[in-house]
VOGU-3710 file (C-alpha; in Angstrom, 3 decimals, decimal comma):
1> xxxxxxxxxx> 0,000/0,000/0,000  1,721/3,166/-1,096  -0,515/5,309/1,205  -2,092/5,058/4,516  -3,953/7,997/5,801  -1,745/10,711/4,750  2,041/8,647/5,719  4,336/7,143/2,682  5,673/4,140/2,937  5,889/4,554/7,178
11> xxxxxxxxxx> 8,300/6,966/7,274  6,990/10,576/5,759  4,108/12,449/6,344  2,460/13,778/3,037  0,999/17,464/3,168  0,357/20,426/0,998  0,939/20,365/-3,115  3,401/22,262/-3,973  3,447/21,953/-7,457  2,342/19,604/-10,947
21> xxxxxxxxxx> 3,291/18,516/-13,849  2,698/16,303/-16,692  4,332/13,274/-15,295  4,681/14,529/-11,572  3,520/16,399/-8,695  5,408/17,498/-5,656  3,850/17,365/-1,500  5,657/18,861/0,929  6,458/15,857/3,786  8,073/15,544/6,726
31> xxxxxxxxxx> 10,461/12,612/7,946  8,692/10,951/10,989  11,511/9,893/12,860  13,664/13,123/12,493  10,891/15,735/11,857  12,747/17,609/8,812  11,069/18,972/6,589  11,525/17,466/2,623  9,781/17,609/-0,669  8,549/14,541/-2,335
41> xxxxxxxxxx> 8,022/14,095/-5,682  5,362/11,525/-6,908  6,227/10,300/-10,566  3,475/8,389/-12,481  5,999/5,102/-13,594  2,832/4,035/-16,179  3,425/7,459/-17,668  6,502/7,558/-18,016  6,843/4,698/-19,537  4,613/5,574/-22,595
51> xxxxxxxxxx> 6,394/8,954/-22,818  9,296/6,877/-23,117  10,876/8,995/-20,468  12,454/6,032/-19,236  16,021/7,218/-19,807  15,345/10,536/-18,263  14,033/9,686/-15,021  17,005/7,210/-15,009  19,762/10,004/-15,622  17,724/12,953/-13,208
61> xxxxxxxxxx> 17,971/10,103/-10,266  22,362/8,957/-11,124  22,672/13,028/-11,549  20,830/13,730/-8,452  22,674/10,887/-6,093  26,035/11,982/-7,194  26,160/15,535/-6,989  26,034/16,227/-3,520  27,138/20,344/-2,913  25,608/22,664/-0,898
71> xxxxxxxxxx> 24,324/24,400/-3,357  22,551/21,596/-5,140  19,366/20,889/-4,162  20,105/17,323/-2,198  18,204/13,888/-3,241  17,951/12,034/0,234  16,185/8,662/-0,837  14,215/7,774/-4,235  11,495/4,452/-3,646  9,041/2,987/-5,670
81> xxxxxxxxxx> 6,235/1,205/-5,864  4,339/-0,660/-8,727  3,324/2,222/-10,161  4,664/5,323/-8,198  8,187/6,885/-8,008  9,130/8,628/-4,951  11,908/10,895/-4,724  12,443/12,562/-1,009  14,236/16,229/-1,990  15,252/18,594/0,378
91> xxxxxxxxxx> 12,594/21,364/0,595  13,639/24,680/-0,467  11,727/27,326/1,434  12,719/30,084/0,175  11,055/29,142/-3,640  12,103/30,168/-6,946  15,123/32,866/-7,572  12,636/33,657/-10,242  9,909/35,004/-7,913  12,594/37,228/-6,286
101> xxxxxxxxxx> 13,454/38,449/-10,033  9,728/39,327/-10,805  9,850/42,613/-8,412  12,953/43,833/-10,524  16,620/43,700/-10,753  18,641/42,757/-7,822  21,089/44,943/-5,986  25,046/44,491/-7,100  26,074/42,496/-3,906  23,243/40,120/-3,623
111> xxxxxxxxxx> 23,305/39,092/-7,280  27,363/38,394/-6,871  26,497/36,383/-3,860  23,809/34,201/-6,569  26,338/34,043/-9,059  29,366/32,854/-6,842  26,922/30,180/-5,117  25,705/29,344/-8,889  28,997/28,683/-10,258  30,287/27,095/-6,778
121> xxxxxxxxxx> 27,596/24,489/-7,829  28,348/24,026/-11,620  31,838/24,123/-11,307  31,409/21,058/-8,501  28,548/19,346/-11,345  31,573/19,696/-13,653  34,160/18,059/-11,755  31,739/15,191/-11,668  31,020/14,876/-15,040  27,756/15,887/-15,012
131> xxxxxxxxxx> 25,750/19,168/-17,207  23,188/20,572/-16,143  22,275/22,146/-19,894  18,800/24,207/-18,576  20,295/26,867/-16,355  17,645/29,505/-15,703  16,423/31,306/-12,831  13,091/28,978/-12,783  15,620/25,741/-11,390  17,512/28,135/-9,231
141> xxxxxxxxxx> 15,979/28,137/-5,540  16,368/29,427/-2,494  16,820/27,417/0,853  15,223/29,489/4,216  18,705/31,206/4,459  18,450/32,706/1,103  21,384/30,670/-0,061  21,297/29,357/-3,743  19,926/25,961/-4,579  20,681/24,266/-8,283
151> xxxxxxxxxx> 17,405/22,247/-9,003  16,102/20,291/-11,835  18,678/17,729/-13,305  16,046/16,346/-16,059  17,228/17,687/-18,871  21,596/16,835/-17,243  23,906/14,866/-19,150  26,907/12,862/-17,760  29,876/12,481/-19,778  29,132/9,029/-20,804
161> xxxxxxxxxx> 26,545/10,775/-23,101  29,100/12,248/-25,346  29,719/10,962/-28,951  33,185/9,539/-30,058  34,249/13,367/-30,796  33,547/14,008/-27,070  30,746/16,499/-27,478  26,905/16,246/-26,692  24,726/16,695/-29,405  21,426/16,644/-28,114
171> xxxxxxxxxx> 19,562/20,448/-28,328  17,924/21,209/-25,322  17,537/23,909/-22,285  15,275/27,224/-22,094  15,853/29,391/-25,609  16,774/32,437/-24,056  19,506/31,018/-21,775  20,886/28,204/-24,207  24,204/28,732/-26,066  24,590/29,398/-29,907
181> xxxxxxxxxx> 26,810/26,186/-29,931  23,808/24,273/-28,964  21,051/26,038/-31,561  23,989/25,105/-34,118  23,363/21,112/-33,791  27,472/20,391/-34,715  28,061/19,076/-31,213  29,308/21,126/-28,074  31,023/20,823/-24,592  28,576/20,499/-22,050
191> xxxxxxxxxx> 30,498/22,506/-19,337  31,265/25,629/-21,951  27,209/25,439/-22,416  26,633/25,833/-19,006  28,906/29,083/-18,902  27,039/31,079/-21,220  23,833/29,968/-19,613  25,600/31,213/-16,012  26,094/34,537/-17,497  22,701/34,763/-19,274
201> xxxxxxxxxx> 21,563/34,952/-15,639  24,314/36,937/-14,019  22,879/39,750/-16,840  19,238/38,958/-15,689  19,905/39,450/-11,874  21,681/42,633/-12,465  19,425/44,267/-15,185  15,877/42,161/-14,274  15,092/41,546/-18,019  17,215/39,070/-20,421
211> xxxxxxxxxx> 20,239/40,116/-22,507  18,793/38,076/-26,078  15,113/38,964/-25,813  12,743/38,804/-29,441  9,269/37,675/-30,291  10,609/36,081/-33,372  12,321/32,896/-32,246  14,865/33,205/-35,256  15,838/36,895/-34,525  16,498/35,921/-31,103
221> xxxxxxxxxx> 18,621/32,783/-32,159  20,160/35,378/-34,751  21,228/37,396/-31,898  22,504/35,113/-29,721  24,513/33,466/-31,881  26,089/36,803/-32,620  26,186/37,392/-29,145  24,002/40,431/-29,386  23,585/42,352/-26,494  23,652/45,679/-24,555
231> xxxxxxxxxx> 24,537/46,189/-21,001  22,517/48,787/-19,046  23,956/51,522/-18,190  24,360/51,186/-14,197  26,493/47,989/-14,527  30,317/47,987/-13,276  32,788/47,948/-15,856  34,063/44,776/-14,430  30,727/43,388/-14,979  30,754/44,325/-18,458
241> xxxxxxxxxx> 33,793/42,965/-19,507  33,080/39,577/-17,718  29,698/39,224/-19,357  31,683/39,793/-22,636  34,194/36,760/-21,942  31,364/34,651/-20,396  28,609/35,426/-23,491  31,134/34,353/-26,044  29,970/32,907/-29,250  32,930/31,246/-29,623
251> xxxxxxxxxx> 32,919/28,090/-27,312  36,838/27,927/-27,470  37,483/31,034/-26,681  35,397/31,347/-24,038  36,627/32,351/-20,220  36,454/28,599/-18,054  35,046/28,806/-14,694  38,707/28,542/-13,156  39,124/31,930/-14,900  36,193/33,267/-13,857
261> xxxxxxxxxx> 37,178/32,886/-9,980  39,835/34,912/-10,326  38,270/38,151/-11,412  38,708/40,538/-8,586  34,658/41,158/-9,184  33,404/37,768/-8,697  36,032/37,338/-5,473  34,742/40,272/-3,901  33,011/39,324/-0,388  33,886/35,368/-0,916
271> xxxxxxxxxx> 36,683/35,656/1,792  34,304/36,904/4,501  31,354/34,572/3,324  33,385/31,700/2,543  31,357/29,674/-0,549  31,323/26,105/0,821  32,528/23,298/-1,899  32,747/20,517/0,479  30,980/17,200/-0,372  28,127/16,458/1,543
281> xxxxxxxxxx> 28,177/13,346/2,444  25,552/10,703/1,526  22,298/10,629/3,887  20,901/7,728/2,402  22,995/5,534/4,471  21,468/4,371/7,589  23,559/4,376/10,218  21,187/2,700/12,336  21,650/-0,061/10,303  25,266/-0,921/11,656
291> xxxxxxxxxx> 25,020/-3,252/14,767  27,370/-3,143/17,313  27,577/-6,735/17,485  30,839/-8,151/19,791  31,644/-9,619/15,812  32,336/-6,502/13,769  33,702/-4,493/17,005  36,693/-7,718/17,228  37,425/-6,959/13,105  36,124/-3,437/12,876
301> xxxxxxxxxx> 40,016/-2,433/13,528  41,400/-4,225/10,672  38,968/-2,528/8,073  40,886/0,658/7,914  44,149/-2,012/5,692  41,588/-3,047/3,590  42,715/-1,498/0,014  39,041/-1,502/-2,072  38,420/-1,167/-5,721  36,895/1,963/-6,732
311> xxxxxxxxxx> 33,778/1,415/-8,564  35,473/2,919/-12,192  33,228/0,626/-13,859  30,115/1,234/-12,791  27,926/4,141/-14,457  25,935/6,682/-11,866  22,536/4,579/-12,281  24,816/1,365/-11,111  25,679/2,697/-8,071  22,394/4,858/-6,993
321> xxxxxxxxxx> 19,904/1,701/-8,219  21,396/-0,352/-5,612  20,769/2,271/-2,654  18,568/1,029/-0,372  14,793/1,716/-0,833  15,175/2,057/-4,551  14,122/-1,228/-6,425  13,182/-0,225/-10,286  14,762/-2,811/-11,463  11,629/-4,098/-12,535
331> xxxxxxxxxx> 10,890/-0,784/-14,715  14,754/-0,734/-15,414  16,554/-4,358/-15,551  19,789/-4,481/-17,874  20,353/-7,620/-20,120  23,713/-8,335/-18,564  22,682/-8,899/-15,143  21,821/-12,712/-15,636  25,128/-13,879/-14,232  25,424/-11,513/-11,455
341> xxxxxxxxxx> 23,909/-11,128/-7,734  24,838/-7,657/-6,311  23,951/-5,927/-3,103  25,088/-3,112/-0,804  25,870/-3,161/2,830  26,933/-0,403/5,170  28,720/-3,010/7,261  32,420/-2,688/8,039  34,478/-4,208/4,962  35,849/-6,210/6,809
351> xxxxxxxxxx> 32,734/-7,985/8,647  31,367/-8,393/4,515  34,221/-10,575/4,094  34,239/-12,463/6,749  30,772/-12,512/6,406  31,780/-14,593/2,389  34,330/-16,442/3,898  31,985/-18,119/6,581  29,395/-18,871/4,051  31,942/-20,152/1,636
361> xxxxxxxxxx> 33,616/-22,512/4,660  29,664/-23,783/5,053  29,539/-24,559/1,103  32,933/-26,176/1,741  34,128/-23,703/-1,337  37,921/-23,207/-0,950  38,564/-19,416/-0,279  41,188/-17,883/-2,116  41,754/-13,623/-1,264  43,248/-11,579/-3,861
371> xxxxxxxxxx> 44,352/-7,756/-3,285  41,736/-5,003/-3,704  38,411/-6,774/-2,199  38,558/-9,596/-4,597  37,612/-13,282/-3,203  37,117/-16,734/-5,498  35,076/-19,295/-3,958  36,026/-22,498/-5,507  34,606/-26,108/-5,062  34,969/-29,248/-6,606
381> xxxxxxxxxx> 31,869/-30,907/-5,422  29,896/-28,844/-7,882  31,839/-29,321/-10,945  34,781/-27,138/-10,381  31,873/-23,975/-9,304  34,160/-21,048/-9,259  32,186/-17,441/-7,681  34,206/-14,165/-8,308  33,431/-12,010/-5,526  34,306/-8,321/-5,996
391> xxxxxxxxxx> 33,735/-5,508/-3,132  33,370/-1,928/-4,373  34,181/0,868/-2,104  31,012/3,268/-2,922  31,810/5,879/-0,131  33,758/5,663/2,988  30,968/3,447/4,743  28,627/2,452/1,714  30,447/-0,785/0,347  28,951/-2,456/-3,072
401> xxxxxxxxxx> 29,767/-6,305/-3,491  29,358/-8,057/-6,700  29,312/-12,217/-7,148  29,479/-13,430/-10,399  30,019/-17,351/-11,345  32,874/-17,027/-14,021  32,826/-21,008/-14,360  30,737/-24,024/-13,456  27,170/-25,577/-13,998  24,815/-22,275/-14,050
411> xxxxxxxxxx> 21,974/-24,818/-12,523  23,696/-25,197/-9,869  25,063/-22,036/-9,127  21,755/-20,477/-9,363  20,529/-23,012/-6,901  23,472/-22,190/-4,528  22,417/-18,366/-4,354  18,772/-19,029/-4,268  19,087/-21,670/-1,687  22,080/-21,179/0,761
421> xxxxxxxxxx> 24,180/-17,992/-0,257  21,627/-15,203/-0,357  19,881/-16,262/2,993  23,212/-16,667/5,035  24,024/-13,039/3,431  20,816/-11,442/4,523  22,055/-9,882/7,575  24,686/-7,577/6,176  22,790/-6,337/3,196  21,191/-3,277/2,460
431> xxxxxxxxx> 19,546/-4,074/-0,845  19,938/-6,504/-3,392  19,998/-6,443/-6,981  20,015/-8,652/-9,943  18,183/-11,672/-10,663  18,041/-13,228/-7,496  15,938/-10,353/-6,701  13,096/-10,743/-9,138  12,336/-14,333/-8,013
//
């Protein structure tokens, strides 16, 4: 039952709309347990689907879980039932940057502050990979401090969407704010995109009306891509000449964001204020969830040695559709998960593996460790049965394990998880994935 009275799923109390859409609508909640305050977004899955927005929901919730900055606005869980998908956002309660712009132009030092906190935010999306491509004052909002939240990661791209020429080449954003590279259709660089969107609204909070503005769609692509513009009168000349280096038409000649931050302008006040860039670490882990058992305290000291692969092969959706609570894997299964059982665990590393080697000792599989998290389970009894076991260090307590049979009767190995490896694992796991989990 997705709702009872007005509490999802036990744990948040659903209140107020706060806003609609096609495919969604957003309630203001409130965690149960902790009392905080959240917004929670209800997609339709059934409508999705036949909008083949499939792909999108898939890339807003891998953009969402991996850019964690203060001035993003912060996914804490997503869930899902047969035909809902939940995703628990912080609540911004200071609205839409856009409402502030509708009473007119802001003064010099508050629309800095916007534009250091906005480019504090892309400059961290960047560094992950990820473009945000629809950069406009209507996805900028405002937490109850009046600091700067970047919202609305629908229409993001991670770098695994490039072509082999390394550019995106999909045309999308708001018309006003979007670069002439990306009205061209030849390709362009995601970052340099978001730039020139960045400085579309640096003109906008300063002047309170847009820099490329034309009732004729074509006249205002004409100008943009010539970069016409005309600065008000009361703006700094230091603001002018940024604006010209930001709204470049050229793409490769346009000033980077590490150029940017050093313009005495945009540094003005940052010393005193101090723009935070520190990850935020991930609240989807439970820390509840880690016993204190007499077990893990005996090994808990050794975990600290233990040298983890880095998860370099998984893609964002990978890691975030294995969080806990978030099971689509009926809406999105992969092909290539056949072979596999994989689950998380916020368990010490080194209570996971001893955790494998105890149920490998009860299959009387022969254990053999390898460097970086790697185990084999081997056993003769089933036909030479070899299980690769791999253990993924997601964040510094979120660990992802991966068991794979690489040879061996699949019968049997299938029996194996179904029957004796998956329920001796059930106490460190946090979620499972793959096809055990469908049965």
């Amino acid at each position: 039952m997705e709702k009872k009275g007005n509490v999802l799923m036990q744990k948040y109390e659903l209140g107020r709309l706060l806003g609609q859409g096609n495919f969604a609508k957003v309630y203001y909640g409130r965690n149960l347990k902790t009392g905080q305050g959240v917004a929670i977004k209800v997609i339709d899955k059934e409508k999705v689907l036949k909008a083949g927005l499939i792909e999108q929901t898939k890339r807003e919730i891998s953009i969402m879980a991996l850019v964690k900055h203060p001035h993003v606005l912060q996914l804490y869980e997503v869930m899902a039932t047969k035909s809902k998908i939940y995703f628990v956002i912080e609540h911004a309660k200071g609205g839409e940057l856009f409402n502030k712009l509708a009473k007119g132009r802001l003064k010099e030092d508050v629309a800095r502050k916007f534009f250091q906190q906005l480019i504090a935010a892309v400059e961290f999306c960047h560094s992950r990979d990820v473009y945000h491509r629809d950069l406009k004052p209507e996805n900028l909002l405002l937490d109850e401090n009046g600091n700067l939240k970047v919202s609305d990661f629908g229409l993001s791209a991670l770098a695994e969407s490039k072509r082999q020429d390394g550019l995106l080449h999909t045309t999308c954003g708001t018309p006003a704010y979007v670069a002439p590279e990306v009205i061209g259709r030849k390709g362009y660089d995601g970052a340099k995109a978001d730039i020139w969107s960045s400085g579309v609204i640096l003109f906008v909070l300063l002047a309170g009306y847009l820099p490329f503005h034309d009732s004729n769609l074509m006249n205002m692509y004409r100008k943009i891509s010539r970069a016409e513009y005309k600065c008000p009168n009361w703006f700094p000349l230091e603001v002018r000449k940024l604006l010209s280096r930001i709204l470049d038409p050229n793409p490769h000649t346009r000033i980077s964001i590490a150029k940017i931050k050093e313009i005495s302008w945009f540094k003005k006040g940052l010393e005193s204020r101090h723009v935070r860039t520190k990850l935020v670490q991930n609240q989807n882990v439970n820390a509840d969830a880690v016993s204190s058992s007499s077990l893990e305290k005996s090994i808990c000291s050794c975990d600290a040695k233990l040298e983890l692969a880095k998860p370099m092969n998984l893609n964002a959706f990978d890691i975030i559709s294995l969080s806990s609570g978030f099971d689509l894997s009926g809406l999105f299964i992969r092909n290539d998960q056949k072979e596999e059982l994989q689950f998380t665990s916020v368990k010490p590393a080194a209570v996971i593996i001893y955790k494998l080697e105890e149920v490998g000792r009860n299959l009387n599989l022969e254990i053999k460790k390898k460097e970086g998290g790697f185990l084999r389970l081997e056993g003769s009894k089933y036909g030479t049965l070899c299980i690769d076991v791999q253990i993924f260090e997601v964040t510094e307590c979120y660990y992802l394990v991966e068991l794979r049979r690489s040879c061996g009767d699949a019968i049997e190995y299938q029996n194996m998880l179904t029957q004796s490896i998956r329920p001796a694992l059930e106490e460190i796991v946090c979620a499972w994935q793959g096809v055990q989990s469908h049965h």
